[in-house]
DRENDO-1510 file (C-alpha; in Angstrom, 1 decimal, always signed):
<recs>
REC; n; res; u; v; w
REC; 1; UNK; +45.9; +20.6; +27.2 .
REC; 2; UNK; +47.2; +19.4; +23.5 .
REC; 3; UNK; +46.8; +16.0; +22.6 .
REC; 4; UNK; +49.7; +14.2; +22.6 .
REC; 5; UNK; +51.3; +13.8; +19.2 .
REC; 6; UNK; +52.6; +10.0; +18.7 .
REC; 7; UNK; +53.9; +10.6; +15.3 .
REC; 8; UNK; +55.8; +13.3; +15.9 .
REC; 9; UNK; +59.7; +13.4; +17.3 .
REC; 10; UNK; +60.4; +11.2; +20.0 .
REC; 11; UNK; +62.8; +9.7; +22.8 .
REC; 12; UNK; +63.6; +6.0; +22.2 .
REC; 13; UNK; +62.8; +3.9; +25.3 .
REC; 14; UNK; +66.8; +2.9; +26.1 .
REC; 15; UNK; +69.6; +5.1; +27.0 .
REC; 16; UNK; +73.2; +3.9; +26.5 .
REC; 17; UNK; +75.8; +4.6; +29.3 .
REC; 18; UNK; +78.6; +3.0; +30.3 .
REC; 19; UNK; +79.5; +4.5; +33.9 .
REC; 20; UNK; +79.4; +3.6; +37.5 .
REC; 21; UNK; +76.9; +6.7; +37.7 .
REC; 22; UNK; +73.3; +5.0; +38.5 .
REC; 23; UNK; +70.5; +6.9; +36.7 .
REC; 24; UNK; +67.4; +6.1; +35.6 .
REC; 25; UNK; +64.8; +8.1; +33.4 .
REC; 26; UNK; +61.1; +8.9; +32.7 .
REC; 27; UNK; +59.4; +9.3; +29.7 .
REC; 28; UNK; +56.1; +11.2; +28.9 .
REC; 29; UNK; +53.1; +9.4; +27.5 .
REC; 30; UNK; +54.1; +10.8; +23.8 .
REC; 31; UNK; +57.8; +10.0; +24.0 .
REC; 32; UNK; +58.4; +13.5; +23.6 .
REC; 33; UNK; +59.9; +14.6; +27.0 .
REC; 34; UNK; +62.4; +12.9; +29.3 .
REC; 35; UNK; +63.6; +12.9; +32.8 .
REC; 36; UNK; +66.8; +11.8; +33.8 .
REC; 37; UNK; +67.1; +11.4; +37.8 .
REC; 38; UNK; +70.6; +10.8; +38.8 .
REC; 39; UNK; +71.6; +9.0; +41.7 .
REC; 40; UNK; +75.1; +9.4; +42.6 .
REC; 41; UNK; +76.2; +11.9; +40.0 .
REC; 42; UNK; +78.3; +13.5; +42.8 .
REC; 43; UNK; +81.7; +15.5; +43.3 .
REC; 44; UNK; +83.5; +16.1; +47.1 .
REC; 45; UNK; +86.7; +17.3; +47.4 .
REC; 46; UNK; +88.3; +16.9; +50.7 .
REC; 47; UNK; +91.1; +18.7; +53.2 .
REC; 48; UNK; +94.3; +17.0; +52.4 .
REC; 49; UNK; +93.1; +15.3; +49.1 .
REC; 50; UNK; +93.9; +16.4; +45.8 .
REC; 51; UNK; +93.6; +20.1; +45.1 .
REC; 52; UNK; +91.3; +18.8; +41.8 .
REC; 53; UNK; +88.8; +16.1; +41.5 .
REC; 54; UNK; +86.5; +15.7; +38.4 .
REC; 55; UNK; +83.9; +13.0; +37.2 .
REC; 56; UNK; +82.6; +12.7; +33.4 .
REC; 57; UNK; +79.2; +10.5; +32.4 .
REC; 58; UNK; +78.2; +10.2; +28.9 .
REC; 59; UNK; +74.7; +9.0; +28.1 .
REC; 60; UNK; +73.2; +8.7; +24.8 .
REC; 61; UNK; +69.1; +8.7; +23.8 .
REC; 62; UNK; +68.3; +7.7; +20.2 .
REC; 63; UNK; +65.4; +9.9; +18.9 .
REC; 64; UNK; +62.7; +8.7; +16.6 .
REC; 65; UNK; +60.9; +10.1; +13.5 .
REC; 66; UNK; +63.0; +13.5; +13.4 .
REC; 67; UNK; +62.1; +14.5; +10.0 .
REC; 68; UNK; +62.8; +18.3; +10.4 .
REC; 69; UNK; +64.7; +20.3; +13.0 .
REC; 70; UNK; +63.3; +20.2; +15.8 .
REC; 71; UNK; +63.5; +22.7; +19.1 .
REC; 72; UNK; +64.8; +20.5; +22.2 .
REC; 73; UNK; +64.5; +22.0; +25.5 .
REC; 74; UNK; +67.2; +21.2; +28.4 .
REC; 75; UNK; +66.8; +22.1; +32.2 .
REC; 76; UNK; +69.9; +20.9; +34.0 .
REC; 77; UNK; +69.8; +20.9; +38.1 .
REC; 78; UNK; +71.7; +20.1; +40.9 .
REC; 79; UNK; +73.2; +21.3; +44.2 .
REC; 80; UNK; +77.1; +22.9; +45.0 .
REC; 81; UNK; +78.4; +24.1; +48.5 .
REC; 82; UNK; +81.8; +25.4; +48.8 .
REC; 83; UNK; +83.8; +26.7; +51.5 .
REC; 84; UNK; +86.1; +29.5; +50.8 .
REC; 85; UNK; +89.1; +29.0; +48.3 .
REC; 86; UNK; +86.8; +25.9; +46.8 .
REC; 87; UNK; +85.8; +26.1; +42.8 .
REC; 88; UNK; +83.3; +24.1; +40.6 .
REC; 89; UNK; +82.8; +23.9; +37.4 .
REC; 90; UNK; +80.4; +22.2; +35.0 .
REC; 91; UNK; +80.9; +21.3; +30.9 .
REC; 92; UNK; +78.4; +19.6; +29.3 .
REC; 93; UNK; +78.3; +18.9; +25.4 .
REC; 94; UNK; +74.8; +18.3; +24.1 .
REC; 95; UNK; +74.3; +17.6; +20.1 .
REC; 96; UNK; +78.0; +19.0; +19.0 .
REC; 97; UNK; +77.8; +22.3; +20.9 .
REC; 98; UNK; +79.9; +22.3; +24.4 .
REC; 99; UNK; +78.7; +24.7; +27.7 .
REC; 100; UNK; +80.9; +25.9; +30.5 .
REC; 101; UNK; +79.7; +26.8; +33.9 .
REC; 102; UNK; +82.5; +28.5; +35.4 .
REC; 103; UNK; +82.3; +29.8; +37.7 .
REC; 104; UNK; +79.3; +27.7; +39.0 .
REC; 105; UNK; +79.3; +29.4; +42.3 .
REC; 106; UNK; +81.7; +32.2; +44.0 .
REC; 107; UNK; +84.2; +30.4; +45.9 .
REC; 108; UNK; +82.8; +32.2; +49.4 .
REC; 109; UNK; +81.1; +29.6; +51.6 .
REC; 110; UNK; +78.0; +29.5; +49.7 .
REC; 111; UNK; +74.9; +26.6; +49.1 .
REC; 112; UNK; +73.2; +26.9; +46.2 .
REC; 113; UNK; +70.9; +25.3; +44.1 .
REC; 114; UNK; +71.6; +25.5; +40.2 .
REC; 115; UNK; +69.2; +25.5; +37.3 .
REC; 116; UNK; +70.5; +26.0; +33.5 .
REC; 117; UNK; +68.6; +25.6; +30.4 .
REC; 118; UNK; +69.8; +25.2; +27.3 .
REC; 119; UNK; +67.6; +25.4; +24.1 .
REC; 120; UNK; +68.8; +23.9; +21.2 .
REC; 121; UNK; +67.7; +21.9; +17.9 .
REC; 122; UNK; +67.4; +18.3; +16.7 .
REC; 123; UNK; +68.2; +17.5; +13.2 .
REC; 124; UNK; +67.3; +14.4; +11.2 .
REC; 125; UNK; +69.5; +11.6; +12.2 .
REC; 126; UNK; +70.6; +13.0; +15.5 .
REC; 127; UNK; +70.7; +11.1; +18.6 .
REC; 128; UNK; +70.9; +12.8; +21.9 .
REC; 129; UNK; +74.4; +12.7; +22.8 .
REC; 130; UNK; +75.6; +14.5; +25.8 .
REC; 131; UNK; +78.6; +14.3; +28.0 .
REC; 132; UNK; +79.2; +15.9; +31.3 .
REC; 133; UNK; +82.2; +16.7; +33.3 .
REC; 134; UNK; +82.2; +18.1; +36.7 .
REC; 135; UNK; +85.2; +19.2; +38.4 .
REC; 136; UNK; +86.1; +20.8; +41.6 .
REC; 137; UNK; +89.3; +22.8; +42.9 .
REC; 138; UNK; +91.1; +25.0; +45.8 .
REC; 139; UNK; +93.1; +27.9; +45.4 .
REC; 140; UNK; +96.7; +27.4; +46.5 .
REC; 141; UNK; +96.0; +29.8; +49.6 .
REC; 142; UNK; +93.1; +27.6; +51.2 .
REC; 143; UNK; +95.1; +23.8; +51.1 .
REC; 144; UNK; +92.0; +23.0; +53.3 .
REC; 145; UNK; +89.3; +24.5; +51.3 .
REC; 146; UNK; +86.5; +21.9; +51.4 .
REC; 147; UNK; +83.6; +21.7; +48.1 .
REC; 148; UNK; +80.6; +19.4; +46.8 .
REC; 149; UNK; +79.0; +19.8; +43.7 .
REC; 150; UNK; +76.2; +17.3; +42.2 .
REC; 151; UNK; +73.7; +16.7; +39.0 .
REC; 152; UNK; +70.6; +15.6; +40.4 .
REC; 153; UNK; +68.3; +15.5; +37.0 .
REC; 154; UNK; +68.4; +17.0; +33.4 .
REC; 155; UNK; +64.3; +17.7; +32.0 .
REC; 156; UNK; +64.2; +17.3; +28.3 .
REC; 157; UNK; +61.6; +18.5; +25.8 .
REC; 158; UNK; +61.1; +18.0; +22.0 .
REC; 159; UNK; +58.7; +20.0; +19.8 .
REC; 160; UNK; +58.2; +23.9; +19.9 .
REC; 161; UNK; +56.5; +25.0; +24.0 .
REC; 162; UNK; +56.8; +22.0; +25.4 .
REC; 163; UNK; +59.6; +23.0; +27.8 .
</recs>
C-alpha cells in the first residue's frame, strides 16, 4: 500500500451547506478521499399528491494545495423503487459540468440500487462544488402511481488510482 502523501491535493476538513438535508462526512488519513453519508437525502411521491416532487442540496468542500490538475474520482449511490407510471430522475453539477440520470429506473415496479461514477479533474483554485436535484413524477395515466428515490453517499478521490 502507498504511503500516504500529505503534501499533495487535499479535502479541507469543513463542508459548507445550507439545507435541512443532515449529512456528515469522512475523511482519509491523507485528506485525499471523502465520504459523504447522507441521512435523509430522500424523495417519496405519494397517491393523490402532486404529480412532481423534487429536492436540491448543494454542498461545497474547499480543496487544498491543488497546484496542477488533478483527477477526482466520484461514486454516487442510492436506492429508487417505483411502481408503474412513477419516474425519477437525478442532476448533479460537480466542478461546472452538469449530469442527468434520466431515466434512473424504467417506470415498471422495479427496486434498484444505483451506482454512477463520474471522473473528472481539479484545477488550481477549485473548490468542490456540487449541487444535486432529485425529482420524481407519474405519467398522466397512473394518477396513483406511487415512487421513492434517495442519495445515500457520494465516495470521492483525489490523485491518479485512488478511486
Amino acid at each position: 500500500m502507498p504511503k500516504p502523501d500529505k503534501n499533495g491535493p487535499s479535502f479541507g476538513q469543513a463542508a459548507s451547506h445550507i439545507s435541512d438535508v443532515q449529512l456528515r462526512h469522512t475523511l482519509s488519513p491523507d485528506n485525499q478521499a471523502n465520504t459523504i453519508l447522507f441521512d435523509n437525502f430522500a424523495l417519496r411521491l405519494l397517491p393523490g399528491g402532486p404529480p412532481i416532487v423534487s429536492r436540491t442540496l448543494s454542498v461545497v468542500f474547499p480543496l487544498t494545495k491543488v497546484s496542477a490538475e488533478t483527477p477526482l474520482t466520484l461514486q454516487l449511490r442510492g436506492d429508487v423503487s417505483l411502481l408503474d407510471g412513477a419516474r425519477a430522475t437525478l442532476v448533479y453539477r460537480v466542478l461546472g459540468e452538469t449530469h442527468v440520470l434520466d431515466p434512473l429506473l424504467a417506470a415498471n415496479g422495479s427496486h434498484a440500487d444505483y451506482s454512477k461514477e463520474l471522473n473528472l479533474t481539479v484545477r488550481p483554485g477549485d473548490d468542490l462544488a456540487m449541487t444535486f436535484l432529485i425529482a420524481l413524477d407519474r405519467d398522466a395515466a397512473h394518477p396513483s402511481a406511487e415512487g421513492l428515490l434517495t442519495v445515500d453517499s457520494v465516495d470521492m478521490a483525489l490523485g491518479p488510482g485512488k478511486a
